[in-house]
C-alpha positions as CSV (number, residue, x, y, z in Angstrom):
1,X,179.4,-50.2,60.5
2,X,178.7,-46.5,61.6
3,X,180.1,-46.1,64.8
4,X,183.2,-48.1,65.8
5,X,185.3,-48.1,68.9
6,X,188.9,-49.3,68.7
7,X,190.8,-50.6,71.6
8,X,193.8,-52.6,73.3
9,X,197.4,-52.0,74.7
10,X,199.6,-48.9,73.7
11,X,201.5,-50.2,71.0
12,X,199.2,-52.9,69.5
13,X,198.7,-50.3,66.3
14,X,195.0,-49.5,67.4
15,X,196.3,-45.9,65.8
16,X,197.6,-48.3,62.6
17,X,194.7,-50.1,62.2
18,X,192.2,-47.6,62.3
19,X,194.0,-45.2,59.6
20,X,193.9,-48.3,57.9
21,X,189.7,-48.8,58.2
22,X,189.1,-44.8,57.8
23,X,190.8,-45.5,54.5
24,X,188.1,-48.7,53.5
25,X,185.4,-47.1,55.1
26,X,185.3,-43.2,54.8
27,X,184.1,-42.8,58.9
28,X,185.7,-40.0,60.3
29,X,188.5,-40.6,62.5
30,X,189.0,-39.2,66.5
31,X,191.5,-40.3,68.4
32,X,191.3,-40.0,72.2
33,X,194.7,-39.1,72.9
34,X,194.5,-36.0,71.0
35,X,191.2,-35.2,73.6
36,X,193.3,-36.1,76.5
37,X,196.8,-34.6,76.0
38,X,197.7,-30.7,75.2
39,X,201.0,-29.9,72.7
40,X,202.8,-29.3,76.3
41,X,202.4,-32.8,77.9
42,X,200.0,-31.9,80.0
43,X,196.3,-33.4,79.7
44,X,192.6,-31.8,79.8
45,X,190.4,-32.2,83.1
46,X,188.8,-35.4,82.7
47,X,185.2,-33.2,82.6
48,X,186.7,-31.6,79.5
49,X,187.4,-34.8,78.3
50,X,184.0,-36.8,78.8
51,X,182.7,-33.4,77.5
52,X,184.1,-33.3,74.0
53,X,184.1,-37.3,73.8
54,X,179.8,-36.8,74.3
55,X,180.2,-34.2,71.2
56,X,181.9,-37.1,68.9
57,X,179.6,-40.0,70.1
58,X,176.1,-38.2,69.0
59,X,177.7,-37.4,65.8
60,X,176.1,-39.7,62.8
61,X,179.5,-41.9,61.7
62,X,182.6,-42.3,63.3
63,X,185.7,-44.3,64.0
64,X,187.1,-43.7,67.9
65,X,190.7,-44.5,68.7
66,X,192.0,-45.4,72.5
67,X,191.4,-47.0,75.4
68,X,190.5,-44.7,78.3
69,X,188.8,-47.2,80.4
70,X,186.9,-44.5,82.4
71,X,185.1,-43.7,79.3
72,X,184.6,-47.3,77.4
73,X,180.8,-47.6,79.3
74,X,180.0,-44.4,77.1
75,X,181.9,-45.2,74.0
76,X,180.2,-48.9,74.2
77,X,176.4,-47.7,74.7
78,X,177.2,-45.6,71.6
79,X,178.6,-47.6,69.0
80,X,178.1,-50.7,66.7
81,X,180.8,-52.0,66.1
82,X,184.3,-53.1,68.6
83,X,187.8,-53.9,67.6
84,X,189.5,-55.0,70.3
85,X,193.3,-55.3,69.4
86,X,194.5,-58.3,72.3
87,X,197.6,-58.7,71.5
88,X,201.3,-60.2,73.0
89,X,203.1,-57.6,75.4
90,X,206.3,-58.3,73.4
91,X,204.1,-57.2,70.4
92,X,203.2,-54.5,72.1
93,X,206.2,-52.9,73.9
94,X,208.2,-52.9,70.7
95,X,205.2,-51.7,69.1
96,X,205.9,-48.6,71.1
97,X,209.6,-49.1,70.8
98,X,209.0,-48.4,66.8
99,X,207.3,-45.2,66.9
100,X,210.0,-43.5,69.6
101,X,210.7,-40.2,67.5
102,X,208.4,-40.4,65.2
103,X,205.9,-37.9,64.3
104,X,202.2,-39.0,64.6
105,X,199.2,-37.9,64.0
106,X,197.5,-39.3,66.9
107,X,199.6,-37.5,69.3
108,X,200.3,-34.1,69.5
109,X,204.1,-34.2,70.3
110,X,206.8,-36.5,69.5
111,X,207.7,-39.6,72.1
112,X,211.6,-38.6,72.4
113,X,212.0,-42.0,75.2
114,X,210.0,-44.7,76.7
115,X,209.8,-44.1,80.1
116,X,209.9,-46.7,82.7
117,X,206.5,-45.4,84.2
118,X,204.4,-45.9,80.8
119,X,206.4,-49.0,79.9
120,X,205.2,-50.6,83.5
121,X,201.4,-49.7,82.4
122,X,201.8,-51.6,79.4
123,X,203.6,-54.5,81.1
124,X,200.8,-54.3,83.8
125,X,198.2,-53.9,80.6
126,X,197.1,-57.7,80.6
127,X,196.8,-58.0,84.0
128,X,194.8,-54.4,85.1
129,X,192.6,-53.5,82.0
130,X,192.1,-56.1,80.2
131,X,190.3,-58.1,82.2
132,X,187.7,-55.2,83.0
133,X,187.7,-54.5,79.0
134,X,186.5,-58.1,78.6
135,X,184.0,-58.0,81.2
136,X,182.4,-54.8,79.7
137,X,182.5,-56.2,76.5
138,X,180.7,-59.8,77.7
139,X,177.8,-56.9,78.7
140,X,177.5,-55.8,75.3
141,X,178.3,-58.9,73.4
142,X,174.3,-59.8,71.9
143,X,173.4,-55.7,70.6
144,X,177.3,-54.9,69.0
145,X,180.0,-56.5,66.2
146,X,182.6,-57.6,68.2
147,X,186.2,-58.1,66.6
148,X,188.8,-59.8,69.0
149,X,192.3,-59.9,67.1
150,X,195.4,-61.8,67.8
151,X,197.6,-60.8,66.1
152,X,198.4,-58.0,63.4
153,X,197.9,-60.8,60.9
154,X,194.5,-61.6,62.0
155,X,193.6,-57.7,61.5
156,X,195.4,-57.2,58.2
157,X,193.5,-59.9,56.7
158,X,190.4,-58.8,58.4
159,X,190.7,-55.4,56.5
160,X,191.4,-57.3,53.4
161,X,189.1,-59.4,52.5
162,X,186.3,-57.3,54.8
163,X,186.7,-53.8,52.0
């Protein structure tokens, strides 16, 4: 485990988890919404994005954090290994619930509300990206480790008895 991808709906703790598996495993740690989003709000041109994503892919080891559909084909043909975090909405909405006003160090500003528009991209999660994120993965399912969890419990126990 070199190169690993971690992915699923805002507030399933892909963020969580893979703080948790840089800890066991040493891999250096990018997440994608510190690519995507400036300190003002505002986000990078998705050229800029792919870009910089490229950079962190050829590197030797590394642990990549977010979903980014528009990018998964890249991030997939690059990696080993998949965590795929499929989890409940209601896990995942107050999963995002939980960290409003927190600092984080996978954003680089502080979530003051949840607003309705992200909230509805979550709710609509299951329904509009999921199904394409299983589909890629069925493509790559004989050349990489792939890790479907549950539930938090499945991945805490995962890193437990894994490291």
């Amino acid at each position: 485990m070199q190169k690993v991808i971690v992915i699923g709906s805002p507030g399933a703790g892909k963020s969580t988890f893979s703080r948790k598996l840089r800890e066991k495993t040493g891999l250096s740690l990018y997440y994608l919404d510190r690519f995507w989003h400036k300190s003002n709000q505002t986000t990078v041109s998705r050229e800029e994005f792919v870009q910089q994503l490229a950079k962190i892919t050829k590197r030797e080891e590394w642990i990549i954090d977010g979903n980014y559909l528009h990018t998964l084909n890249l991030r997939l043909a690059e990696c080993d290994t998949v965590f795929l975090l499929d989890y409940p909405l209601s896990v995942c909405l107050a999963g995002v619930k939980s960290r409003i006003g927190k600092v984080r160090e996978d954003l680089p500003w502080i979530e003051t509300e949840f607003d309705e528009e992200f909230k509805q991209w979550i709710i609509d999660f299951p329904d509009n990206q999921l199904p394409q994120i299983y589909r890629l993965l069925d493509q790559y399912k004989k050349t990489k480790n792939l890790v479907i969890f549950k539930s938090r419990e499945e991945a805490e126990k995962y890193l437990q008895e894994t490291f």
